[in-house]
C-alpha positions as CSV (number, residue, x, y, z in Angstrom):
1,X,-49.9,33.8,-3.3
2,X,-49.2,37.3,-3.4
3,X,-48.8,39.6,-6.5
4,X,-50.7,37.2,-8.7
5,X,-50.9,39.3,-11.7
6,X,-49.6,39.4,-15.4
7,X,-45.9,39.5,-14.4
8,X,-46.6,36.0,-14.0
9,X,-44.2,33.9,-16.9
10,X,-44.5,30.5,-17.3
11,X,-40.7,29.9,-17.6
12,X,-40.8,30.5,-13.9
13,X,-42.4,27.1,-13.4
14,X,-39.7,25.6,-15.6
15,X,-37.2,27.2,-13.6
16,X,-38.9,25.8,-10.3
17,X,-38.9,22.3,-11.8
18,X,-35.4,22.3,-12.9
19,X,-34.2,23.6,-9.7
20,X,-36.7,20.8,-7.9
21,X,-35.1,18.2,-10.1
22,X,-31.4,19.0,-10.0
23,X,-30.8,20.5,-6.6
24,X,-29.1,23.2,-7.6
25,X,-29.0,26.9,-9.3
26,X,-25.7,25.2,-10.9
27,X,-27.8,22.0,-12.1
28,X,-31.2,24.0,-13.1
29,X,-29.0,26.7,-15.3
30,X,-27.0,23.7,-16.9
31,X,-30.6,21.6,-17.6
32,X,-31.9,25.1,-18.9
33,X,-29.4,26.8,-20.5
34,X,-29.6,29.3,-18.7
35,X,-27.0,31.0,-16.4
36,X,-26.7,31.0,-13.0
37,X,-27.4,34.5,-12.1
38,X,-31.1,34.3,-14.5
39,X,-31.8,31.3,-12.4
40,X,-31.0,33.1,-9.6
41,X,-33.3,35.8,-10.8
42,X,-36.1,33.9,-11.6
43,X,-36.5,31.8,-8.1
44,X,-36.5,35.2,-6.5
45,X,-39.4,36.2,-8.6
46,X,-40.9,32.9,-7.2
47,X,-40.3,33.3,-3.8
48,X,-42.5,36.8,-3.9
49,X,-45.0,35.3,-5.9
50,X,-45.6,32.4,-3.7
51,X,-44.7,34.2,-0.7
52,X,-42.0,31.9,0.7
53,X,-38.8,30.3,0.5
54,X,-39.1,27.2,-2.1
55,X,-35.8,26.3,-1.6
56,X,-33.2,25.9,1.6
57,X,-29.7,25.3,1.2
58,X,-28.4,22.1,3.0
59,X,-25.1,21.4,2.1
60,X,-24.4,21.9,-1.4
61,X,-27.9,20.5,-2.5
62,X,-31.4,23.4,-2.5
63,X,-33.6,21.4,-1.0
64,X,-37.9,21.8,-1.8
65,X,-40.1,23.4,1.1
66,X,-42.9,21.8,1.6
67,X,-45.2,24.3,-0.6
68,X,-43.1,23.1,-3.3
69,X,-43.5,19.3,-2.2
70,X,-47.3,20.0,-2.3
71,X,-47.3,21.7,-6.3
72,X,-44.5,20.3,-7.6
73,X,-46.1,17.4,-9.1
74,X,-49.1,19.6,-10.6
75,X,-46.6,21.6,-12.3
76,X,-44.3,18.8,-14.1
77,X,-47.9,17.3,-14.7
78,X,-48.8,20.8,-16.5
79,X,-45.8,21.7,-17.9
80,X,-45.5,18.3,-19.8
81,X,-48.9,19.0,-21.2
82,X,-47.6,22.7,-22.9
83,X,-44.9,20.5,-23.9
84,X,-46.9,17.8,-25.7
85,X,-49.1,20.7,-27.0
86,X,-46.2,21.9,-29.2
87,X,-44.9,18.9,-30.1
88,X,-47.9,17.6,-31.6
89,X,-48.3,21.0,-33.5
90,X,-45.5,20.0,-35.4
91,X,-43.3,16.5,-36.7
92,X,-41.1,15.4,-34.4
93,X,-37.3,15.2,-34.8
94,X,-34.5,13.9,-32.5
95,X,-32.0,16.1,-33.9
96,X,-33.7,18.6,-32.4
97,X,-33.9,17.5,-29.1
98,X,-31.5,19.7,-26.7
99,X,-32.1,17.5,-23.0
100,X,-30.4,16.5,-20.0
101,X,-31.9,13.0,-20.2
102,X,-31.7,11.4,-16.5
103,X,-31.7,7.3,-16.2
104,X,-30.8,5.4,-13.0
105,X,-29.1,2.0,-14.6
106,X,-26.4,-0.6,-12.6
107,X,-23.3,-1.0,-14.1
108,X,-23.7,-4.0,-15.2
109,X,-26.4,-2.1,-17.7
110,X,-23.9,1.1,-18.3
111,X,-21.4,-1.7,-19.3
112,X,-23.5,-3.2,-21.7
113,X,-25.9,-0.4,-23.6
114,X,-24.3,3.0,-23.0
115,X,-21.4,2.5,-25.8
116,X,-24.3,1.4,-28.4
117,X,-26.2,4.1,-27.3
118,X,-24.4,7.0,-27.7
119,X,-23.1,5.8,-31.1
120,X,-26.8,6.3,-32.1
121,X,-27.2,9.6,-30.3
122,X,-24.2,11.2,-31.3
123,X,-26.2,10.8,-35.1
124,X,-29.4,11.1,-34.5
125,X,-29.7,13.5,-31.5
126,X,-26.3,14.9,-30.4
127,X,-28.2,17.6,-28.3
128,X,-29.0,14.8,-25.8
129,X,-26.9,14.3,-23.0
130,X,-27.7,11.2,-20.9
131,X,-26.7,11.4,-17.2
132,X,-26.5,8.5,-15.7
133,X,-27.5,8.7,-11.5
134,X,-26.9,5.9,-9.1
135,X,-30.5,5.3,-7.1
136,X,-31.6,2.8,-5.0
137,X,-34.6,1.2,-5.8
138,X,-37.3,2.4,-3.4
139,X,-36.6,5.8,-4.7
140,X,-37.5,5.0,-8.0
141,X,-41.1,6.3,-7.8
142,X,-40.2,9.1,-6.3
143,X,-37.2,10.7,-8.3
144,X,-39.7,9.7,-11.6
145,X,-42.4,11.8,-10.0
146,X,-40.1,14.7,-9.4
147,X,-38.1,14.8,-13.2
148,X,-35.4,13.8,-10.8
149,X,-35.1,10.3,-13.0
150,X,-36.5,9.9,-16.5
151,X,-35.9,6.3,-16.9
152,X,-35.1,3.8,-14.4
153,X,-34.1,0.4,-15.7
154,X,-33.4,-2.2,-13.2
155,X,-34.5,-5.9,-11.8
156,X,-38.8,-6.4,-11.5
157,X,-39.6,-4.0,-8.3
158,X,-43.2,-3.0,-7.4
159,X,-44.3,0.4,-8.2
160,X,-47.3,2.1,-7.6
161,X,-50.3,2.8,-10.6
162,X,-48.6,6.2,-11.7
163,X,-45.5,4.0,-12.9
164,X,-45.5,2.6,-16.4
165,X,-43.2,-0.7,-17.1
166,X,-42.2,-2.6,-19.9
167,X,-39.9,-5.8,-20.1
168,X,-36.9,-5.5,-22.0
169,X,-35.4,-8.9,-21.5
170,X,-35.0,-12.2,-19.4
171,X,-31.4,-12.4,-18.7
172,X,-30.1,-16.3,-17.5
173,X,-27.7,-16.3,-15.0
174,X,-23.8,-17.9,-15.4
175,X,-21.0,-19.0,-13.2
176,X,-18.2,-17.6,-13.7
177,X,-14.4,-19.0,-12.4
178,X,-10.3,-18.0,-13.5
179,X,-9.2,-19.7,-16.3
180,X,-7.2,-22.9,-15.2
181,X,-9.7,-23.4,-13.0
182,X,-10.4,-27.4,-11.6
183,X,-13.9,-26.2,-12.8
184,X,-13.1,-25.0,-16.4
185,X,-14.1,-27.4,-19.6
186,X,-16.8,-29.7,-18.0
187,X,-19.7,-29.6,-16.4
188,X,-20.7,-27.9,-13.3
189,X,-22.1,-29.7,-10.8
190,X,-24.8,-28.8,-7.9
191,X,-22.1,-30.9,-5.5
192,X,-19.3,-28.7,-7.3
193,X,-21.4,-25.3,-6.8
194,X,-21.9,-25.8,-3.2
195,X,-18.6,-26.9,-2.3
196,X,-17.4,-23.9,-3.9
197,X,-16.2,-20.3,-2.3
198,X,-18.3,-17.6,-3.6
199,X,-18.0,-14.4,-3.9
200,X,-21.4,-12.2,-4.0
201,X,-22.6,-8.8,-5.9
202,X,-25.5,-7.6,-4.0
203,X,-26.8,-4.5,-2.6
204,X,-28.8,-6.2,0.2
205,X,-28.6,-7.8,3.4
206,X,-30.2,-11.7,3.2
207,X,-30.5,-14.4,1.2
208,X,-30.6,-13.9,-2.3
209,X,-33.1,-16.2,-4.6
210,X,-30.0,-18.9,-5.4
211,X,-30.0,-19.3,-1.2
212,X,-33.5,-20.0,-1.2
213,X,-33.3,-22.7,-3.4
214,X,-30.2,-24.5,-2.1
215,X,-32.2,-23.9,1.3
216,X,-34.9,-25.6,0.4
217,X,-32.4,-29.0,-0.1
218,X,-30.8,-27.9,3.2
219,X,-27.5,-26.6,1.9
220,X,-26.1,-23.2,1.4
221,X,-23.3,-21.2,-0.1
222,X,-19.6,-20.2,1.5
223,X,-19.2,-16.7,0.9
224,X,-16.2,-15.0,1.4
225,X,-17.4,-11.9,-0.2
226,X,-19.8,-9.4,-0.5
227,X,-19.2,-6.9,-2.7
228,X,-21.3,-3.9,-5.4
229,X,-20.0,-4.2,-8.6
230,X,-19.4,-6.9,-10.8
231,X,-16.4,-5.8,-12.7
232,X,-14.6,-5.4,-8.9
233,X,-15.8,-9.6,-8.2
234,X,-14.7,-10.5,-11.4
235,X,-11.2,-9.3,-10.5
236,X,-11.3,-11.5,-7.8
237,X,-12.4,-13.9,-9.4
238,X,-9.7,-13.8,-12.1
239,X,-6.6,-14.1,-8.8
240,X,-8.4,-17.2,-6.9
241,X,-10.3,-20.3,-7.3
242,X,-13.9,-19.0,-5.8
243,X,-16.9,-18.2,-8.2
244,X,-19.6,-16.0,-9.1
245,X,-22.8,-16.0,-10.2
246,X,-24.0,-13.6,-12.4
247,X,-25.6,-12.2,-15.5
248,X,-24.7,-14.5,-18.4
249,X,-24.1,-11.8,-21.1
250,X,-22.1,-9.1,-18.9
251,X,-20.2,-12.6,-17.7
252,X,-19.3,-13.1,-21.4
253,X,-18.1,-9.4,-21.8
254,X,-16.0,-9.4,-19.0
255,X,-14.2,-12.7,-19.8
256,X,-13.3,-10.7,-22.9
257,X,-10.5,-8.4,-20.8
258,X,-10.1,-10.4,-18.0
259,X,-8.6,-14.8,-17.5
260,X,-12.4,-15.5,-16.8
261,X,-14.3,-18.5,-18.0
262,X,-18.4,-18.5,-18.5
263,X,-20.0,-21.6,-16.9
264,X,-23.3,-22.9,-17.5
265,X,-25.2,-22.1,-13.4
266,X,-26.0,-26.1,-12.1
267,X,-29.4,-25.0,-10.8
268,X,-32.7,-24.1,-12.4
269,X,-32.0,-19.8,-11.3
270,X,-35.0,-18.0,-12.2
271,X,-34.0,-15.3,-15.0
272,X,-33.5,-11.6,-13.9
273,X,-36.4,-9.7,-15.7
274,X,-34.8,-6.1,-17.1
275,X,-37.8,-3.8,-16.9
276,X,-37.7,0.1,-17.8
277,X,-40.0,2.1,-15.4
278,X,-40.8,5.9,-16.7
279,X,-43.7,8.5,-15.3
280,X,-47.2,8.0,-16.8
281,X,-47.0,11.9,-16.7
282,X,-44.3,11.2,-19.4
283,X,-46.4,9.0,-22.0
284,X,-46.8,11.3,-24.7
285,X,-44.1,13.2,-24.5
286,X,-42.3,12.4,-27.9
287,X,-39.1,13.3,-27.4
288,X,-38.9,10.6,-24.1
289,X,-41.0,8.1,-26.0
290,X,-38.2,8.4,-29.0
291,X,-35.3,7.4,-25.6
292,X,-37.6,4.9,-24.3
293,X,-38.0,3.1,-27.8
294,X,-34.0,3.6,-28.0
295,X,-33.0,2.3,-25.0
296,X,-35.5,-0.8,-25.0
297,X,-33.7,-1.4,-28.7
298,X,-30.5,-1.1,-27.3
299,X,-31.5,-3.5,-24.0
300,X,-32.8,-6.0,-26.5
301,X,-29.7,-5.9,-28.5
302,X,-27.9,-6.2,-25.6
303,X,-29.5,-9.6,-24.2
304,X,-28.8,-11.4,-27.5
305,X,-30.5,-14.6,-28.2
306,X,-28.0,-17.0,-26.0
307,X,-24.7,-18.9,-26.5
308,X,-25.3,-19.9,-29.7
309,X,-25.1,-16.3,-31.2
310,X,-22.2,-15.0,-29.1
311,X,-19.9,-16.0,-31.1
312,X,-15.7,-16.0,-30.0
313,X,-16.8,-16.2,-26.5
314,X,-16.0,-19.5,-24.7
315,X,-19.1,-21.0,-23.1
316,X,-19.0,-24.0,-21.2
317,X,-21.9,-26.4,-20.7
């Protein structure tokens, strides 16, 4: 570095961070509250400090010079702790949190927790806002390390030490057809399941864990779709006589608005394990401990305790 000396403020590392994590002079002033022309400012006062560019403009996004790829965990890592210094100074309150709070969530999760969730926030910490960002899995690590993500909550994935988990729920899978369906009001059968055209929500290529076990038997699914979002199948679903299989308690939310009917799955489908992943980095920050504990209250809300407690939903076994 160059010109090293007491002009140094620490908000410049903020500034570096929020840039770093939202891609933008737009995005950083927004997270900060700050305008654009002090963030502006402040990363030239970086760039002669460290003595090069930080940022390069590709597109519409600012995207980190290495230099910054190198530090850029040291200084979330170090910032967190000044952060945690104060906090634990004095009592915590959600009311006073004021945060862009960043959490990568299908929408078969947005569906399900974000109305419950911002009923509590808008009482107990309207200063949050929670942005919801569509990332794929292997990124997860990543965008944690960076303060580009806060939370992730998605299927069981493996993530390196640095990554803290926690389990919200076991959700069972359902089958879902039209109502009217041949299917409706008895019992699916494997024969019936098989014989069946499905349609599929996945964001892979391959065999999901249903193929493997109808592979194992030497028999497979008809699919005549492959689509990304479950609300989209279900539409489909609703207008023709093929299935889905998919989370049992969106399944039951869905049949609410659309002409769907919730079947019990004819196979022994492993659950899908909801986990929340979060930076170790972030442990003892209160005011993300306070979301995490929120949002694993809402999740486990949100998974229920089976048919039996659903009630006005029509669930057929």
């Amino acid at each position: 570095m160059n010109n090293f000396d007491n002009r140094l403020d620490l908000n410049l590392f903020r500034v570096l961070d929020a840039i770093h994590a939202n891609g933008s002079i737009s995005g950083a002033a927004r997270a900060l509250h700050l305008t654009q022309p002090a963030i502006s400012h402040s990363l030239a006062r970086l760039r002669d400090i460290f003595n090069d560019p930080l940022f390069v403009r590709q597109g519409n996004r600012m995207v980190a010079t290495e230099r910054v790829r190198v530090i850029i965990a040291d200084i979330r890592h170090n910032l967190q702790g000044l952060y945690a210094a104060v906090e634990t100074s004095s009592a915590f309150s959600p009311a006073r949190l004021v945060v862009d709070f960043k959490v990568a969530l299908r929408d078969v999760l947005e569906s399900a927790t974000f109305s419950p969730l911002m009923r509590r926030l808008a009482t107990q910490a309207p200063g949050v806002c929670v942005v919801s960002r569509r990332v794929a899995r292997e990124a997860f690590e990543k965008e944690l390390a960076s303060g580009g993500l806060d939370l992730a909550i998605d299927r069981k994935i493996k993530v390196g030490p640095h990554i803290r988990q926690k389990t919200l729920l076991r959700e069972p899978n359902a089958v879902v057809v039209r109502k009217g369906h041949s299917l409706s009001g008895r019992k699916l059968t494997q024969a019936d399941y098989v014989a069946a055209k499905h349609v599929l929500v996945t964001h892979i290529e391959g065999m999901e864990p249903i193929d493997y076990i109808l592979a194992e038997q030497g028999l497979g699914r008809n699919v005549g779709l492959r689509c990304q979002h479950f609300f989209a199948a279900c539409k489909v679903i609703a207008e023709t006589d093929w299935i889905l299989t998919m989370p049992r308690t969106y399944a039951l939310e869905l049949s609410d608005v659309l002409p769907l009917d919730v079947l019990v799955a004819p196979l022994a489908i492993p659950p899908i394990d909801v986990v929340m992943y979060w930076h170790a980095v972030r442990d003892d920050d209160q005011g993300h401990r306070w979301m995490r504990d929120l949002f694993a209250e809402v999740m486990t809300q949100y998974g229920g305790g089976g048919p039996p407690s659903i009630s006005g939903h029509k669930y057929n076994s």
